[in-house]
Structures are given as structure tokens and as C-alpha cells.
DRENKOLLUM-963141 format. One record per residue: residue in three letters; x, y, z of N, C-alpha, C, O, CB in turn. Coordinates in steps of 0.02 Angstrom, whole numbers, padded with zeros to 5 digits, always signed. Glycine has a CB too. Example, Ala and Ser with C-alpha at 12.3 -4.5 7.8 and 13.67 -1.06 7.14 Angstrom:
! DRENKOLLUM-963141
ALA+00660-00284+00390+00615-00225+00390+00660-00165+00390+00712-00166+00423+00565-00224+00452;SER+00642-00112+00354+00684-00053+00357+00645+00002+00394+00670+00057+00402+00704-00030+00286;
***
This chain:
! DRENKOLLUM-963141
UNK+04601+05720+06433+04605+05696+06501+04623+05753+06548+04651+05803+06526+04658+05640+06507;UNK+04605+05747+06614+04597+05810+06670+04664+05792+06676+04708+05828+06653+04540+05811+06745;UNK+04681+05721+06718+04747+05694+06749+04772+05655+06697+04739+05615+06663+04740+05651+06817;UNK+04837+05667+06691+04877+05611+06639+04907+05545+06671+04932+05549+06727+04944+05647+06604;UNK+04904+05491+06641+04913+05434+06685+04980+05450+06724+04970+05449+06785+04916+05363+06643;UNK+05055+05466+06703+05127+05490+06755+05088+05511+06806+05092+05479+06858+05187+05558+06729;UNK+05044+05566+06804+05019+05623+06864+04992+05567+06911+05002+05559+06972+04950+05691+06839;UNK+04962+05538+06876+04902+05503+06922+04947+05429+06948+04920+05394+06991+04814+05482+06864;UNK+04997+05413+06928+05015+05373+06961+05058+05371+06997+05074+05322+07031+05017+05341+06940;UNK+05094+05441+06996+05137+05477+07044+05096+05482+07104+05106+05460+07161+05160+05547+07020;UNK+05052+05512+07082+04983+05529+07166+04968+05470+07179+04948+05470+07237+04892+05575+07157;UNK+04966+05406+07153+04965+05323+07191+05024+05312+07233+05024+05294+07292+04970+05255+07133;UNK+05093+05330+07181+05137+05298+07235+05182+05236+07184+05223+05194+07204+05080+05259+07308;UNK+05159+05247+07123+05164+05194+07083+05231+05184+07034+05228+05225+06988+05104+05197+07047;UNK+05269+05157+07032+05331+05152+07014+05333+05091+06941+05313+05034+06952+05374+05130+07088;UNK+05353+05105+06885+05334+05051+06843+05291+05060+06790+05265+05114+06775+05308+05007+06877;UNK+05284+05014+06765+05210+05010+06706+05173+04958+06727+05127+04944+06688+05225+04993+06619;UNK+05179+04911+06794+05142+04861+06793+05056+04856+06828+05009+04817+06824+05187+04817+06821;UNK+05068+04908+06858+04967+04938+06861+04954+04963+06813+04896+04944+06808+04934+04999+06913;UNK+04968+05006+06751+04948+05034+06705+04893+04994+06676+04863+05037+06643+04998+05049+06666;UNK+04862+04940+06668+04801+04906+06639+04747+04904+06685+04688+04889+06674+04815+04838+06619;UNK+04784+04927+06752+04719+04934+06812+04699+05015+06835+04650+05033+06868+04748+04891+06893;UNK+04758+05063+06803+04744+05135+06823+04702+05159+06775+04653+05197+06779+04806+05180+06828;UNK+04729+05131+06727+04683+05178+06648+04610+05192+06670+04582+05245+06680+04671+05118+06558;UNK+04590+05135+06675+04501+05137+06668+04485+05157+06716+04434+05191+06714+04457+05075+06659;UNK+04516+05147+06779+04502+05182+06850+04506+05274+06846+04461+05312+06864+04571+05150+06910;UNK+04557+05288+06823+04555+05362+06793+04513+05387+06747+04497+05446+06739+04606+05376+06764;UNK+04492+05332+06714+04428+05367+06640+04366+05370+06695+04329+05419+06700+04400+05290+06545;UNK+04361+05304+06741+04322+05320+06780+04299+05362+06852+04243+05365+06876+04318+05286+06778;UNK+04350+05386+06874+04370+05440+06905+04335+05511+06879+04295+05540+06915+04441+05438+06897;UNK+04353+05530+06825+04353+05574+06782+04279+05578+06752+04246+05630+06748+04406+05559+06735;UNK+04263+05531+06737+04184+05514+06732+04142+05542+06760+04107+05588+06738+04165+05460+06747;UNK+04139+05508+06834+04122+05525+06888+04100+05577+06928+04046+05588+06954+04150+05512+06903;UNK+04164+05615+06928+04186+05693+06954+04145+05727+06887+04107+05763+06920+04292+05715+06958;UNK+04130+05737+06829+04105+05762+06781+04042+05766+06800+04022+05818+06825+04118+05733+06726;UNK+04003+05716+06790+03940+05690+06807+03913+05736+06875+03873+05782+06877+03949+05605+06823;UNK+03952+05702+06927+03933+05750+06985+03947+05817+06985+03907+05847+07022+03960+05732+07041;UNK+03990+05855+06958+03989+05924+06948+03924+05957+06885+03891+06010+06884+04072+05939+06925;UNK+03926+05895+06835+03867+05891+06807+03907+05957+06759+03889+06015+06756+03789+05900+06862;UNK+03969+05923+06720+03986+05970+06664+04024+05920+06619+04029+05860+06633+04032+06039+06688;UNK+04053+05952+06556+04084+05912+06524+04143+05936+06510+04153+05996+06520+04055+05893+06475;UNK+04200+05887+06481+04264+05876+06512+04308+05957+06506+04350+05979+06545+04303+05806+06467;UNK+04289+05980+06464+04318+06065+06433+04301+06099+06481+04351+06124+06508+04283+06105+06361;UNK+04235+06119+06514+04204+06141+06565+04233+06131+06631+04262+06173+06665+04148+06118+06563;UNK+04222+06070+06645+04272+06040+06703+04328+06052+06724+04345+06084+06774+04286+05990+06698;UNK+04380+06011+06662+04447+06029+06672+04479+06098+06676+04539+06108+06689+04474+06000+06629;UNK+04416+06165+06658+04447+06243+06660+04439+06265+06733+04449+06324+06747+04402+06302+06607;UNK+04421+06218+06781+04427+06251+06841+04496+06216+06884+04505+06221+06945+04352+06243+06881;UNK+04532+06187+06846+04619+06161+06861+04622+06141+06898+04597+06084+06891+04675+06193+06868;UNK+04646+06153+06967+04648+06109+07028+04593+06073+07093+04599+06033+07138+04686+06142+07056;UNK+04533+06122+07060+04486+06082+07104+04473+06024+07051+04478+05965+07070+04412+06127+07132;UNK+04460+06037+06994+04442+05961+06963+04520+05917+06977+04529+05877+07022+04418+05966+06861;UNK+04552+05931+06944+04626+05872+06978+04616+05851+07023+04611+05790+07016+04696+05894+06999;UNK+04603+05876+07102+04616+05858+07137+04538+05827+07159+04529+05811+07218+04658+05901+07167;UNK+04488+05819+07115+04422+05781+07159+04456+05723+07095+04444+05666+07114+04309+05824+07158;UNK+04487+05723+07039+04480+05666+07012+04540+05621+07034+04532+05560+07029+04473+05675+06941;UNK+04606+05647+07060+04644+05610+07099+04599+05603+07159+04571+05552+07139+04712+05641+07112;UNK+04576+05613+07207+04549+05582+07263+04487+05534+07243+04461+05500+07287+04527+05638+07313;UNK+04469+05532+07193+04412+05486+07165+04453+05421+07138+04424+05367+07132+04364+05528+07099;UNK+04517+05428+07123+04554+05360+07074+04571+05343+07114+04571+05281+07117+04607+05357+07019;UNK+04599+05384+07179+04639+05342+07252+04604+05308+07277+04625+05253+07296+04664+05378+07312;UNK+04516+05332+07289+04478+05285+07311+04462+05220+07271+04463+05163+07294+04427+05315+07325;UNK+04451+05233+07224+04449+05157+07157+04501+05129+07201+04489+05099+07253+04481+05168+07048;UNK+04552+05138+07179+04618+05089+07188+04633+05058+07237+04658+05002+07237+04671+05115+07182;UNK+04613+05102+07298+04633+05086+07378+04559+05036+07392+04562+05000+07442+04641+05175+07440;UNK+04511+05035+07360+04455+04998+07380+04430+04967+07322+04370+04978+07315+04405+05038+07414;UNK+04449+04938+07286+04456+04894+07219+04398+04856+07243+04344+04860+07214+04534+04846+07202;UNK+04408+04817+07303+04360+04749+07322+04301+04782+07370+04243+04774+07350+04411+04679+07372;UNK+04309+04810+07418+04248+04843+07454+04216+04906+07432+04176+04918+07477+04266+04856+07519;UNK+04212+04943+07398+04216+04996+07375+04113+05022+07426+04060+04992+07427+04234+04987+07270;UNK+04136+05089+07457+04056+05104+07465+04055+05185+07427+04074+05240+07446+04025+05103+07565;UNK+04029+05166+07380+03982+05220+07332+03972+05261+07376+04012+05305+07390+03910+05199+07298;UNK+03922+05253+07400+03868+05303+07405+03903+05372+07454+03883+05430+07458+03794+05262+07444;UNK+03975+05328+07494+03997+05391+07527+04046+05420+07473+04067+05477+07470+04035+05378+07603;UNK+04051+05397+07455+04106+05430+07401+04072+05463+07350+04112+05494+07314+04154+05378+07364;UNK+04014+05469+07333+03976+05519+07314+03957+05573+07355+03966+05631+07337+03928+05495+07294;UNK+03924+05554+07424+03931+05605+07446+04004+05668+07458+03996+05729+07453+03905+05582+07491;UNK+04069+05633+07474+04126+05658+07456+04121+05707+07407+04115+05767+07417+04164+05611+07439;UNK+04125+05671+07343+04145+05710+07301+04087+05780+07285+04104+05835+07262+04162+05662+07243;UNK+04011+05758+07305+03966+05821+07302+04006+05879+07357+04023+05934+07335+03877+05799+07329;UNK+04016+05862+07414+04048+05936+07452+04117+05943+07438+04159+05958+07481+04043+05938+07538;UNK+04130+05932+07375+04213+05913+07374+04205+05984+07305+04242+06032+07292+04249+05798+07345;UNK+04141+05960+07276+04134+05994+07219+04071+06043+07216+04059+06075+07165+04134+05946+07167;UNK+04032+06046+07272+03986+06091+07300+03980+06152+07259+03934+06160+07218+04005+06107+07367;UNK+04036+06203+07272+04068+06265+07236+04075+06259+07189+04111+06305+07171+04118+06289+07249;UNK+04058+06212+07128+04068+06235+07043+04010+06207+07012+03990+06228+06958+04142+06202+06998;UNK+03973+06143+07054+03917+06094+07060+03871+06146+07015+03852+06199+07041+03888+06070+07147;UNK+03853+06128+06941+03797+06166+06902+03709+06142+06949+03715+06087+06977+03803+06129+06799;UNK+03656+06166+06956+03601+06154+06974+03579+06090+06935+03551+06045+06967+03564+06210+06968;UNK+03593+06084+06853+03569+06034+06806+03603+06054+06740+03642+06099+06724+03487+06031+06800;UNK+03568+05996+06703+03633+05998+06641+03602+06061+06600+03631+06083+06550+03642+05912+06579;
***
């Protein structure tokens, strides 16, 4: 894992264990995500440290904060100029 669930639920705000069944998968999917669009895999990814942390915390904040409306497509665009600078051409 890039972010460890403490990290990542510290950067929510989250006090407890009682989101923990709603952060997990939001973070695998976070993490997913940010991979995909940088278009590397997780060893690759996670060696560039704080730009990946910090596109996969701003990718779980969005999950979480927009659970019910969620719009994709800007949040892809997001995370492409978020991750522009490490973004491989193709796999």
C-alpha cells in the first residue's frame, strides 16, 4: 500500500475504527486509480513518495466527500495534471 489506512484516515479527519469498512476499499480504490492514470504499477508508483501520496490522498478525499454524487470524469481530469510530470506515455 502507497497510504496506510492511520495515514489516510488522519488526512479524513477520522477518529475511531468506525469508517474503517468504508475507507479500506475507497483507498484500494484510490490507489488503483492514481496507478492506472500514471499508468504504472504499485513499486513504480509508490518510488516517487509524495507526489503519489498525495494524488492518492486527494483521490480517497474525493471518494469519501462525494460517496453519493461523485463526477468522474473531473476527477480524472484532476488527477491527469495532478500527475502530468511522472504520467508514462503507455504501459
Amino acid at each position: 500500500m502507497i497510504v496506510s489506512l492511520p495515514v489516510a484516515k488522519k488526512y479524513l479527519r477520522l477518529d475511531g475504527n468506525d469508517e474503517d469498512d468504508v475507507v479500506r476499499p475507497l483507498l484500494r480504490a484510490a490507489e488503483s486509480l492514481c496507478m492506472d492514470i500514471a499508468r504504472m504499477d504499485e513499486t513504480e508508483f509508490s518510488s516517487y513518495g509524495a507526489m503519489a501520496k498525495t494524488a492518492v490522498l486527494y483521490t480517497l478525499a474525493y471518494f469519501y466527500e462525494h460517496r453519493d454524487e461523485a463526477d468522474h470524469h473531473a476527477l480524472i481530469v484532476t488527477l491527469r495534471n495532478l500527475l502530468t510530470g511522472i504520467r508514462k506515455e503507455g504501459f
